[in-house]
C-alpha positions in Angstrom: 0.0 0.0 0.0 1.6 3.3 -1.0 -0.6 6.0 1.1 1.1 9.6 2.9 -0.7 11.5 4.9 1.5 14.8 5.5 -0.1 18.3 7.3 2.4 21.5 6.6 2.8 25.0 5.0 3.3 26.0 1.3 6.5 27.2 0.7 5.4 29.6 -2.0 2.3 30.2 -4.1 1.2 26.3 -6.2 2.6 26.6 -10.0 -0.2 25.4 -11.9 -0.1 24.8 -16.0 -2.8 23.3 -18.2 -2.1 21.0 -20.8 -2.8 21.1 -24.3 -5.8 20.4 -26.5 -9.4 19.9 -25.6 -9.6 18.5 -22.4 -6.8 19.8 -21.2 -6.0 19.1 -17.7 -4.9 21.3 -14.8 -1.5 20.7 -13.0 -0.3 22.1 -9.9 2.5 21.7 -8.1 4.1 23.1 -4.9 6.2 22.5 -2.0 5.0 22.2 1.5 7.1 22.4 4.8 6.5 19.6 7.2 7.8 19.7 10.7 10.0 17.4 11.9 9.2 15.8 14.9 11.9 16.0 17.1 14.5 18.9 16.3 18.7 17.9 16.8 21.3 20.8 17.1 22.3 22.0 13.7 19.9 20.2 11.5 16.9 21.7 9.8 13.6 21.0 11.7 11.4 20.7 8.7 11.4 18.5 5.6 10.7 20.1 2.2 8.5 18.0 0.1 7.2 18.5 -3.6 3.7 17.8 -4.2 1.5 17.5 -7.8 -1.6 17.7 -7.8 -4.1 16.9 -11.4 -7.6 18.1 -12.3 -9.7 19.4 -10.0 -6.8 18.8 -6.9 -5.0 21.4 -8.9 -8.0 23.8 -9.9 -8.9 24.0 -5.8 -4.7 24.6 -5.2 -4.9 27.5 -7.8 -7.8 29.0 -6.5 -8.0 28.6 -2.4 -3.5 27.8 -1.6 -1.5 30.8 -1.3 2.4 30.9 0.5 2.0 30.3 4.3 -1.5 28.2 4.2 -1.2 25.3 6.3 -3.2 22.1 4.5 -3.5 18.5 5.0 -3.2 16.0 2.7 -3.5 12.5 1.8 -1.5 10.9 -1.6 0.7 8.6 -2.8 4.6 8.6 -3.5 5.8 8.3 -7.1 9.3 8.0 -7.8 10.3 9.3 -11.6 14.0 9.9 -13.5 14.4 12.0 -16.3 18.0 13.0 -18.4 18.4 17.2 -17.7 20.3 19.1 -20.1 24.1 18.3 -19.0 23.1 14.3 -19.5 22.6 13.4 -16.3 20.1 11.2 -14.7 18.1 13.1 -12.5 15.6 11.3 -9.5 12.4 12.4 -8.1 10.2 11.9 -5.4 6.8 13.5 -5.3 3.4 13.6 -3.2 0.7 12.7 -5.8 -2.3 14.6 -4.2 -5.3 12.4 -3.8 -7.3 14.7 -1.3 -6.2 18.4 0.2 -7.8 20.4 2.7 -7.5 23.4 5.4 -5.6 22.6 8.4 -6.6 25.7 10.2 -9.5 28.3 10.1 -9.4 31.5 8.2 -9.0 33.3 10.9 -6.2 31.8 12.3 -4.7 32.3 9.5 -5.0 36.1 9.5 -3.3 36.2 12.8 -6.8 36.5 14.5 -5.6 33.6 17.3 -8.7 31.4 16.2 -11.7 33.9 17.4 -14.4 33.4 15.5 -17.2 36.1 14.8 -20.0 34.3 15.0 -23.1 36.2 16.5 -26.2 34.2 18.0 -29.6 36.0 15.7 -31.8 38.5 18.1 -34.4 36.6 17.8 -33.6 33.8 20.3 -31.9 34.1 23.5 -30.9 31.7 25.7 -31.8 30.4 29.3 -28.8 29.9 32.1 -29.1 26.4 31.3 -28.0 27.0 27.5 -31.4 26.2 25.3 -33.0 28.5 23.2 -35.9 30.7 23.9 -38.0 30.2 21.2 -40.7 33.6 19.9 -44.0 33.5 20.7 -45.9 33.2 17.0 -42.6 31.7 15.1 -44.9 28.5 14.3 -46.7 30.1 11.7 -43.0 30.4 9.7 -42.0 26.8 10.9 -41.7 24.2 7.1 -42.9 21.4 9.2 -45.7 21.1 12.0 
């Protein structure tokens, strides 16, 4: 079974390209920063690890991943070699993205520490136990009786 499951930060904005011809197909690829575990004196304390991502996996990196945002993800590790220009053989290792997501909020993000805004409506306050106080004539506007 060949399944990663890494959680880090993009090292710079996903490079995405689209192929050619009719159904062309989106590719994205970017680096993330993972932490390492446990840290040793003079080593680096996070590992750098290039990721692709195809289709829609790269549509949602263009759009939503920007330098700094701290995703999840879950892939697969593919191995490649290709000749560069000097005629040497040249090894890869890449994350093939099966699934990406938010590790934190928004709002964390924006160095907000987490708070959310959310705002309980007017219409309904709540007891000292925690339930809801529910209007007098708001089962006229109820869908279901």
């Amino acid at each position: 079974m060949n399944k990663v499951i890494l959680m880090g930060r993009l090292t710079r904005n996903p490079e995405v390209r689209y192929g050619a011809g009719e159904n062309s197909t989106a590719v994205a690829r970017y680096t993330i920063a993972v932490d390492r575990r446990f840290k040793r004196d003079g080593e680096q304390s996070a590992d750098f690890i290039g990721c692709v991502a195809f289709g829609r996996n790269a549509e949602f990196a263009e759009k939503y991943l920007r330098q700094g945002t701290k995703i999840v993800l879950t892939g697969r590790i593919q191995t490649s070699s290709y000749t560069n220009r000097d005629g040497q053989k040249v090894y890869t290792t890449d994350i093939v993205v099966e699934e990406q997501e938010f590790a934190e909020s928004k709002a964390a993000t924006a160095g907000n520490g987490g708070q959310n805004n959310y705002s309980r409506p007017s219409a309904a306050t709540s007891d000292a136990d925690g339930f809801m106080n529910i209007p007098d004539g708001i089962d006229d506007e109820l869908p279901f009786s």
